[in-house]
N, C-alpha and C positions, 0 to 999 in steps of 0.2 A: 613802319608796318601799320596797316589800317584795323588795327586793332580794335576791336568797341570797347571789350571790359575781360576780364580774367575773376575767377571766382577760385577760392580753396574752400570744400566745407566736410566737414566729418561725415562720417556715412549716414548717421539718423541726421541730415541736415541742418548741422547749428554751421552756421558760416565762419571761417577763421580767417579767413584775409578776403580782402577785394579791392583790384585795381581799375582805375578808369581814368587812360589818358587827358582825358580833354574833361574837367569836370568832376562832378560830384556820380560814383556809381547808381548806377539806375537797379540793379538787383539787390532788392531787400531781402529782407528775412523769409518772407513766405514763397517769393520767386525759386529762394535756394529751398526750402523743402520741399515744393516741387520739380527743379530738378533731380534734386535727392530720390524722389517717390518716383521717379519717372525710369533711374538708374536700378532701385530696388525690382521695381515690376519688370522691366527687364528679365531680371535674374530668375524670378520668377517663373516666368513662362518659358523657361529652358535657353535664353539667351544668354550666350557670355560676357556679356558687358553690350550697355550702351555706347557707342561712337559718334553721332551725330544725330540732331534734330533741327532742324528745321522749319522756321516761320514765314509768313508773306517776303519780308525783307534782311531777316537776319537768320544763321544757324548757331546753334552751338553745338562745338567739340568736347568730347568728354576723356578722359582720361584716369583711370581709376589706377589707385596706388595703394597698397594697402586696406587701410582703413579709411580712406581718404577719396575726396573728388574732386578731379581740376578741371575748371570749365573756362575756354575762352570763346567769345563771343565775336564773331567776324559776320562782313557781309554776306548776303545770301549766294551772291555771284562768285565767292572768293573760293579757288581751290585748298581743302580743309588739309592735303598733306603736308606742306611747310608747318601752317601752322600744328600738323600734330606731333612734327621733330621739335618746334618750341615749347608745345606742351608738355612733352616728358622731358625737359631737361629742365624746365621751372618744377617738375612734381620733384625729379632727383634731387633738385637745388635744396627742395623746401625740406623735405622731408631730412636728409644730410644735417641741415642745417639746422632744424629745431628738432632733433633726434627725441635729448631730453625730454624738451617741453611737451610734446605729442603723446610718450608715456604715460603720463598723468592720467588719473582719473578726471577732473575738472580742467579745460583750458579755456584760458581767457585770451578774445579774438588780439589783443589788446597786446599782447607778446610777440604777433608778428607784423606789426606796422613797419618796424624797420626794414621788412621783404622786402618792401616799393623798390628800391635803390637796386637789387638784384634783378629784380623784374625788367627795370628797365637798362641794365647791364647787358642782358640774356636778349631784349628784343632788340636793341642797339646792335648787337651781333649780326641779325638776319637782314639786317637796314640794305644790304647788296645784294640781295635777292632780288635779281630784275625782273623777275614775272612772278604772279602773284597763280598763275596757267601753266603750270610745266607742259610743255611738248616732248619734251626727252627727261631719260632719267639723269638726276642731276644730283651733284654732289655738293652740298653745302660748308661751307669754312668759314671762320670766325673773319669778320673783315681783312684784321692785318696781314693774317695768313694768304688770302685770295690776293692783297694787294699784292705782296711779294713775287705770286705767280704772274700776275699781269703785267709788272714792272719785267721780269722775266722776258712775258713775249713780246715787249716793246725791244728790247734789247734787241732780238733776233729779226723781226723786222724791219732793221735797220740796214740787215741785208739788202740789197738790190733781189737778188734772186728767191725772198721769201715774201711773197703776196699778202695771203693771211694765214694763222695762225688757231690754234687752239690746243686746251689740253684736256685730257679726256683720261678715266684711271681706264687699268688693261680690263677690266669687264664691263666697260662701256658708258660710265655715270661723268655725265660733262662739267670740268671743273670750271672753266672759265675760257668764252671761244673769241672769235673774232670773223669767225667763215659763215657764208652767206647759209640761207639756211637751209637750200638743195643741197651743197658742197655738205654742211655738217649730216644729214641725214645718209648721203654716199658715206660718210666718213664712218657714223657707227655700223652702217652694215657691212663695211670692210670688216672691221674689226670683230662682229659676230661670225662675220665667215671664219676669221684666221682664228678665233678663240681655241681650238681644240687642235691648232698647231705647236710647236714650237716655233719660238719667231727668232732672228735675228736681232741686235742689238737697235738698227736702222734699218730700212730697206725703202726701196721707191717704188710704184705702181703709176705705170706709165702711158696703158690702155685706162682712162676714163673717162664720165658723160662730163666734166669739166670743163672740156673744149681743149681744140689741138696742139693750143700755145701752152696749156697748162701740164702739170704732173703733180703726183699726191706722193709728200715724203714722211713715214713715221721714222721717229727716235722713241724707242723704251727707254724708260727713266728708271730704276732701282727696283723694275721687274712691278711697279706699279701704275705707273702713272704712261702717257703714249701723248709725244709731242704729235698732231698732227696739220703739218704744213701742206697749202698752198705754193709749189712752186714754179719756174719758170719752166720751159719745155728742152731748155740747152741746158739746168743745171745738173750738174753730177753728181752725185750720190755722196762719195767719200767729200766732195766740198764742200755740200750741204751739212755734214758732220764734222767736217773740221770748223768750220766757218764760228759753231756754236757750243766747240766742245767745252767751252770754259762758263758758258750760262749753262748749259746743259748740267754739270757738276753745280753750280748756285742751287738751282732747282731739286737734282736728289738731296740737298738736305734739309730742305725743308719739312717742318713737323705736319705729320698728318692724322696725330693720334685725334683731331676734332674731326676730321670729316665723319658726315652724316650722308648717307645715300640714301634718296627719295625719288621714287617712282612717281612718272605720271599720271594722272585720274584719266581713265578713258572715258572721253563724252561723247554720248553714243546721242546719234542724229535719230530720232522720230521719223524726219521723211527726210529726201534729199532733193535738189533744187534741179531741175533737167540738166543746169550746164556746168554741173560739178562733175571731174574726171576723179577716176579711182586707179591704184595701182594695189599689183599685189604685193604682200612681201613673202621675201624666198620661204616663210616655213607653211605657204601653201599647197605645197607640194604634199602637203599629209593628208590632204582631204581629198588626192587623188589616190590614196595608198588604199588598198581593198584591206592590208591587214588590221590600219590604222582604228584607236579605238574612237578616235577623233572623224575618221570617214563613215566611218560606221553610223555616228549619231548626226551626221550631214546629210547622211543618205534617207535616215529614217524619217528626218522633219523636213526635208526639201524634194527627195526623189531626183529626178535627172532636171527640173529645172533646176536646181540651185545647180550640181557643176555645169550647167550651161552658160547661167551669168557669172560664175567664176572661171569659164574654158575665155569669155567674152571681156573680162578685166585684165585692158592692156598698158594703162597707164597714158590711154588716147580717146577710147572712147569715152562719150559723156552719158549721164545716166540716161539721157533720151535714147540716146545709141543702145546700151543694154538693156533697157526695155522693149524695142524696135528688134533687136538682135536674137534677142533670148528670148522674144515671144512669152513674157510673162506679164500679168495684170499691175498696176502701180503698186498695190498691197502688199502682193507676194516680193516684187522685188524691194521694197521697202525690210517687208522681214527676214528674207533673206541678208540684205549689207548690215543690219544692222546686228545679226547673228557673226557675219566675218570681219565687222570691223568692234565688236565686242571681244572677241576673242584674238586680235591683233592679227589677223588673216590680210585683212586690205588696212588700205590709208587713203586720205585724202590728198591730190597732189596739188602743190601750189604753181600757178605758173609765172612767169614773168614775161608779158608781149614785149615783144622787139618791134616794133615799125619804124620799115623800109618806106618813109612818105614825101622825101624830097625831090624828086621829080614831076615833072608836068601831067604824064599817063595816069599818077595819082589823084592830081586833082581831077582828067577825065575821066581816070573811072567814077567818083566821087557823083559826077553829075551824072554818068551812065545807073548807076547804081539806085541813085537818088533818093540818099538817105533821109527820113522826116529829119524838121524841125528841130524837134527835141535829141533826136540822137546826134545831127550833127554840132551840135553846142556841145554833146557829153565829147566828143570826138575832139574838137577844139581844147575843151580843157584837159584832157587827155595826154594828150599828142606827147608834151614833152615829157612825161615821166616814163613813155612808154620806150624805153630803152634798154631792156634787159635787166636790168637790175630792181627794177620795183614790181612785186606781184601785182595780181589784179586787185586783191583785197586792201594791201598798200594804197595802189591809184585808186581805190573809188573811195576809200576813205581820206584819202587828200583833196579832192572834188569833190567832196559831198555826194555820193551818187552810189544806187544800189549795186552791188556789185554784181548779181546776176544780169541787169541792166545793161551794166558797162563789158559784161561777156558776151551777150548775147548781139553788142552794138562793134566790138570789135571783129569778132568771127563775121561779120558780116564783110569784111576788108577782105577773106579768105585769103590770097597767097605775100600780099601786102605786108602781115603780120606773120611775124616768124616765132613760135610758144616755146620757151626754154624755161627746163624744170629743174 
């Protein structure tokens, strides 16, 4: 984990431990009394604790415990919620652990040097944490624990008839997936649909945007956890469950008293790029509701253009489009998405081009067309990743090339390219 430094300091500021991977710690004594004084004025001015501050290149997280403040120090770029599940389980660790010593009237920083070794026990733990960016809510396990799962859905598809895999608890926080990341996105909003049912043990769902050869199989696991499989379009239901009844049983016993569940940070866009497409999600529906308290204050700060560009978000048009559509200025519709995608109303959608470019009509529309220079070179490096499977952000970051660029040079192929989301 790209950790800079970890700090522990008593509340008037005397520093009691401090870690720093790579090196000698760079936070002295006077840095920690002004984070100290920084946490204190806080409280001051009627806030309840400080959580994060932020410099040019670095922030730090705060965590207060007691009489106590734990501070760790990451990049400015780093999303701060993983590291504030590390944070409170080193304040638990510390605090546990030098119970005694902490009582005292006088402590010497000099009685917890031996932390180091926990420290980095505790941050060795999150070392599998593949994104440092959550996009979905996600559920963290101690490594051996997550190995065990994933050694799990290797198991399973080894099946023919099971594509890809993931496992997901029943309220939606993703333990460990293997499905692309259109497929895992269908997949949690299945499961927010079916939340407030009772489910069956397995069941399949055989209507989805997956494609005609596919189907989507859950397994409930011990009324926690929801196997969900990619599978083929001829497999059947009861086979697909007998197939893995004996890994399926592996997996309910595994210990889950360490999961941690962590919500994504929403990073809400300033402005948006013309050829970015927006979808909604289903709990838009409440800012059509006249009773809603949520339509209410949509109506007061936007009037009828905002549900105009929300009647106009279809998960196709691009933002050129809902400005052109919904006859609003770039400002208003600026402040408008950034109001619906703050509040988890809209999403961004990623697409993946398909190009259909292997015949002749191709290269004559090509010259019909008559792409510049520079767009047909991005075209050229393009070409083979443009198979369904790589978004556009993917491809222009393996070309080097601006992704709004490389959108705006594809859509130019119109029926050519086929956009699956």
């Amino acid at each position: 984990m790209p950790v800079k430094e970890i700090l522990v300091l008593r509340s008037g500021g005397q520093p009691l431990f401090n870690f720093a991977p790579k090196g000698d710690p760079k936070l002295d004594t006077l840095m920690a009394g002004f984070l100290s004084a920084q946490a204190g004025f806080a409280q001051e001015i009627g806030e309840e604790e400080i959580q994060v501050v932020s410099f040019a290149e670095h922030k730090f997280v705060y965590e207060s415990w007691s009489d106590f403040l734990f501070v760790i120090v990451i990049q400015k770029t780093d999303d701060e919620h993983i590291y504030r599940v590390i944070l409170k389980e080193l304040a638990q660790t510390f605090v546990d652990k030098y119970k005694q010593e902490l009582a005292k009237t006088i402590i010497s920083s000099e009685r917890f040097m031996g932390f180091r070794e926990e420290v980095i026990r505790i941050l060795a733990r999150y070392d599998l944490v593949s994104s440092t960016s959550l996009l979905h809510p996600t559920a963290l396990l101690p490594p051996e624990t997550l190995q065990h799962f994933r050694r799990g859905l290797d198991l399973i598809e080894v099946h023919e008839i099971y594509q890809r895999t993931a496992l997901i608890t029943l309220d939606g926080f993703v333990v460990t997936t293997r499905l692309k990341e259109h497929e895992l996105e269908f997949v949690l909003n299945q499961l927010k649909a079916y939340s407030e049912l009772a489910l069956p043990t397995y069941f399949m769902i055989s209507k989805t945007i997956l494609g005609s050869d596919l189907k989507l199989f859950f397994h409930i696991i011990n009324n926690q956890l929801v196997l969900a499989a990619i599978v083929l379009k001829d497999a059947r239901e009861a086979d697909c469950a007998e197939l893995i009844a004996s890994t399926i049983k592996q997996l309910s016993g595994i210990n889950l008293s360490h999961l941690v569940k962590v919500e994504p940070s929403r990073v809400i866009s300033e402005a948006y790029s013309d050829n970015e497409v927006l979808a909604a999600n289903p709990i838009e529906g409440l800012l059509f509701s006249e009773a809603s308290s949520q339509a209410q204050e949509f109506r007061e700060l936007f009037d009828e253009a905002g549900l105009q560009v929300l009647r106009n978000i279809d998960g196709v048009a691009t933002v050129a489009d809902l400005r052109r559509k919904s006859d609003v200025n770039g400002r208003q519709l600026t402040d408008i998405l950034n109001y619906l995608e703050s509040r988890g109303y809209i999403r961004k959608v990623r697409f993946y081009p398909k190009l259909e470019a292997s015949d002749r009509r191709f290269l004559a529309f090509l010259e019909t067309v008559g792409l510049p220079r520079d767009e047909f070179e991005i075209l050229k490096q393009a070409m083979r990743f443009c198979d369904g499977e790589n978004s556009v952000g993917d491809i222009a970051q393996r070309i080097g090339i601006d992704h709004e660029k490389l959108t705006r040079t594809l859509r130019k192929l119109g029926d050519y390219v086929e956009w699956l989301t």
